[in-house]
N, C-alpha and C positions, 0 to 999 in steps of 0.2 A: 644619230638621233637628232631632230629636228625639233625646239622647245620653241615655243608662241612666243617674245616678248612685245615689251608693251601691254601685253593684256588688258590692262586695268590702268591706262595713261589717262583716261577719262571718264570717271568717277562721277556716275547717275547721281550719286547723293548731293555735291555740290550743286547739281540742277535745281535737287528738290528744296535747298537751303535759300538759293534765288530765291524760289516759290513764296517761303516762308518768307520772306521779308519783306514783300511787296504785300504779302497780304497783313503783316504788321502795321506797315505804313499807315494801309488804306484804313484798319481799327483805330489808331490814331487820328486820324481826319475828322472821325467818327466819334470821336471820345468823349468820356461824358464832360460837361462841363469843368474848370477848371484845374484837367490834365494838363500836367507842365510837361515842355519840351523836354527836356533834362530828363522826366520817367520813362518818357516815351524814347530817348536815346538809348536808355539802361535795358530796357525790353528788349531792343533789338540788339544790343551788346549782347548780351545772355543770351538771347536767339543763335547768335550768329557761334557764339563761345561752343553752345550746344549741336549746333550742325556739321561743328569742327572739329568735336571729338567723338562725333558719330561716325563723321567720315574718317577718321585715325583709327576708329577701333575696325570699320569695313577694310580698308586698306590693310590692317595688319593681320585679319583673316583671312584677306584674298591670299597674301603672298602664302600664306602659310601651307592653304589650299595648293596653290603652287608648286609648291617646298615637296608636298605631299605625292603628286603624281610626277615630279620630275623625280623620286627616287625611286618610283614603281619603273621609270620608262630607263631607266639606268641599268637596272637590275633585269629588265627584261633583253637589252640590248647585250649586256657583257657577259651572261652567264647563258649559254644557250642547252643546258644539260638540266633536265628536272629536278632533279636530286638538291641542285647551285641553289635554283631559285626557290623552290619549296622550303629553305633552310632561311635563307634570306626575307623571303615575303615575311615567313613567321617572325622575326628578328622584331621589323619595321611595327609588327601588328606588339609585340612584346615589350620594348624597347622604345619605339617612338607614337605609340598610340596612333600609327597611320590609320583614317578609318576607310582607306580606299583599298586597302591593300588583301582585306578578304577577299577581293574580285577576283584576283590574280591567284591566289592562294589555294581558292578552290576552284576556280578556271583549271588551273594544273594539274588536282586532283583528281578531278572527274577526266583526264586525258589522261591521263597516266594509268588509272582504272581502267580505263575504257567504259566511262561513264558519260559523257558527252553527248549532251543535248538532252538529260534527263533531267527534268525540273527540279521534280521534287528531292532527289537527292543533294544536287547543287545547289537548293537553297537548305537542305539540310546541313551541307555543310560549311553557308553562310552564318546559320545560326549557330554553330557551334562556333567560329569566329566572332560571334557577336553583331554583324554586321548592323548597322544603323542604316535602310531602307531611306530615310530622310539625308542621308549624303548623297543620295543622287541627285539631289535637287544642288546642291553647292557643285557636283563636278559637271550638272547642265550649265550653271553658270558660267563656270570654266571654257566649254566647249563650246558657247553661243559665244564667248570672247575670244577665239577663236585656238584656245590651246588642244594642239593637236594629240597631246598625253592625253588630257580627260578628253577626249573623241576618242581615244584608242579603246580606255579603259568601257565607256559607257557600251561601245562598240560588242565590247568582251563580253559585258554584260549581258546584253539584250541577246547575245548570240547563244547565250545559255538558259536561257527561260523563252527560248523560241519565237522573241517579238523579231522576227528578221527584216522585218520592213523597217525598224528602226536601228537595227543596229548596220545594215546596208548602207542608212544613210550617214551615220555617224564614220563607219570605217574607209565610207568612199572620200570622202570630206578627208580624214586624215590620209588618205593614200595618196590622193590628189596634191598632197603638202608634204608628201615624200616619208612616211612613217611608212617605215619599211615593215613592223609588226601589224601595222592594219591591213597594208598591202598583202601580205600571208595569210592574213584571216578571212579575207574578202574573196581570196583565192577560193577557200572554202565553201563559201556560200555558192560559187557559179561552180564549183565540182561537185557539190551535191545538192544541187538545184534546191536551195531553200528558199524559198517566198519566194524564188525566181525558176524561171527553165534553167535547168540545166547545160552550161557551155562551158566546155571543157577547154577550150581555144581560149575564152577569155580568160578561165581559172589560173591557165601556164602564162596567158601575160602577167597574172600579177603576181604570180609562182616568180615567172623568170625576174619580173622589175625589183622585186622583194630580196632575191639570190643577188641581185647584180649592188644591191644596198648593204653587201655583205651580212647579210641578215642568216646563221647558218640553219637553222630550222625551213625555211623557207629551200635555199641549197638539197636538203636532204627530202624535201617534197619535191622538189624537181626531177631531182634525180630518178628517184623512185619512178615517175610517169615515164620516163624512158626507157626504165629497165622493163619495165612490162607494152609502153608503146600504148599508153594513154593520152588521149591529147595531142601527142606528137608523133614521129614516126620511130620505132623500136630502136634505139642504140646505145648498146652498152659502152663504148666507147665515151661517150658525151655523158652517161649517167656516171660513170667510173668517176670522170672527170671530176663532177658536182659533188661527186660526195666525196673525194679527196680533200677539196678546198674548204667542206667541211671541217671535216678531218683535222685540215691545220690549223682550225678557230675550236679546237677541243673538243668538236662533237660528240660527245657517244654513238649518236646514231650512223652519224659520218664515220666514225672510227671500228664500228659496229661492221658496216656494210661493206669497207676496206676491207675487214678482216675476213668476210664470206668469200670476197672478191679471189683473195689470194688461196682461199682454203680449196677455191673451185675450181682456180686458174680461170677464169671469166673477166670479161670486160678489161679486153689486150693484156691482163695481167698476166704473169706468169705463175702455175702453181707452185703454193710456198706453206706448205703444212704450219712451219715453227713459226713465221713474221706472221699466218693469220694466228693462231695460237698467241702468241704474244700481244698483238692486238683486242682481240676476243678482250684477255685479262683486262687488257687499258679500258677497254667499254666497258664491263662489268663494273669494275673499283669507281667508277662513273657514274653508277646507277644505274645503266639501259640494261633494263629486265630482261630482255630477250637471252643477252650476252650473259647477263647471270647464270640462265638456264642453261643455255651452251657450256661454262665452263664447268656447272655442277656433273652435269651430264659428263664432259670428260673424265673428272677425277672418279666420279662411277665406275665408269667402264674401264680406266687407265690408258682415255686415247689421247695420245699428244701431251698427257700427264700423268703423273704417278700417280697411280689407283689411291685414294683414299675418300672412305665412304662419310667419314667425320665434314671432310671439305664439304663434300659433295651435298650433302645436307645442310652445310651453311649456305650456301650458292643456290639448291632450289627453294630453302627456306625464304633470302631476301628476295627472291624474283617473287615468288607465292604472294608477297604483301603488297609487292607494286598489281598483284593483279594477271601475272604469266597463266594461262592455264595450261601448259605443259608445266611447270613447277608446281603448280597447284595438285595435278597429277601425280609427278612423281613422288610428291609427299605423302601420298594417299598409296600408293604400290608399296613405299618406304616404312608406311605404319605410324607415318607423324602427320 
């Protein structure tokens, strides 16, 4: 992760403090009759006392401002599993009255649902965080000072209420300064041609520059375009690859995809019923919905697992709530 410093080394308010003094002065010049130098000192004393704990109290909300999106961009970096960060974001919003951190919070939610790019729900579920609509305006500050977190966040923003012309510019800005999360999301934007044509070339450049920043969400988007031969030319071999190195950064979806890999014998593996089976589990306990349904489904039928129908309904049950509609189903065939 790449954090802006300096930001805030030079502080507009001291400008406007100059301002203010010179135009003290010059009422002075001007004064009524019989103003002594010594009032006129005191004036600008107090002027000056006043422009100096104006600029103490700006200075000690910027950092905090600060404080605020380098623990978003922390949190987005080292947990790359839905379930890590949905747990976390709420923390930040519970615990440290982050008020940036609904972005991310329900950013995740509506992706997890498979809600994504739906306004009205994503700001529904802004409100229900509380969110304050007037922080946008402190994380523009941020991001016209050039901190590439509040670029990333605003980014996030805008890419969920559909303004794409503006969150293009905000993500291109932080990808250009090496924020590997923007760089993924940007990806986005030219794979499903929003506000832009659609290029799918350029998407896999910022797929691949995004993977290569060990970013593993970004890894398991690449991979994927290989395994189907979007964008690139079809090879399981090189997709296998990416979402191994997934894999080793905790993925679920990387540890997910592993485990198909082996269960198919695909992508130069070799078939391995019980290391995918074992795997499957590791994504499931992880959160990746998909793998929930998978291992519900085993204990069902008793493949690869001992039949038990009690599991099996816990495992479609947690996929059901992220949103699976195969578990959504089978709780419905199930009579739950």
């Amino acid at each position: 992760m790449i954090i802006a410093s300096g930001a805030f080394d030079s502080d507009p308010y001291y400008d406007e403090a100059y301002y203010d003094d010179t135009e003290s002065n010059e009422l002075y010049d001007i004064g009524e009759p019989g103003e002594s130098q010594a009032g006129a000192d005191a004036e600008v004393a107090v002027a000056d006392a006043e422009a100096d704990m104006q600029a103490a109290d700006t200075s000690v909300i910027d950092e905090q401002n600060i404080e605020w999106v380098n623990e978003l961009a922390l949190i987005d970096e080292q947990y790359p599993n839905d379930m890590e960060r949905l747990e976390r974001y709420q923390s930040l919003i519970d615990n440290n009255k982050n008020p940036y951190a609904p972005i991310l919070l329900a950013n995740t939610i509506v992706n997890v649902k498979n809600q994504s790019r739906n306004v009205s729900i994503f700001e529904e579920w802004l409100d229900n965080f509380n969110f304050d609509i007037e922080s946008l305006n402190s994380l523009d500050s941020l991001a016209n000072n050039q901190n590439i977190n509040a670029m990333f966040l605003l980014g996030t923003y805008y890419y969920q209420v559909q303004r794409y012309e503006l969150s293009r510019n905000w993500l291109e800005q932080a990808a250009n300064q090496g924020h590997a999360g923007a760089m993924n999301q940007l990806a986005w934007i030219y794979r499903e041609g929003l506000g832009v044509s659609e290029d799918l070339d350029y998407a896999v450049v910022w797929h691949r520059y995004s993977a290569e920043a060990n970013y593993p969400r970004a890894m398991t988007n690449l991979a994927y375009l290989y395994s189907i031969g979007k964008g690139v030319e079809k090879d399981l071999e090189t997709s296998e690859m990416w979402y191994k190195r997934a894999a080793e950064l905790n993925s679920a979806s990387g540890i997910y995809a592993v485990a198909v890999y082996y269960l198919n014998g695909t992508g130069g593996m070799p078939k391995n019923e019980q290391e995918g089976v074992r795997l499957l589990m590791e994504s499931a306990k992880l959160g990746h919905k998909r793998a929930m349904y998978a291992i519900g489904l085993r204990y069902e039928y008793g493949n690869g697992l001992e039949q038990n129908i009690d599991q099996a309904i816990d495992w479609y049950s947690e996929s059901a709530k992220l949103g699976e509609p195969d578990a959504v189903a089978a709780m419905n065939r199930l009579n739950y």
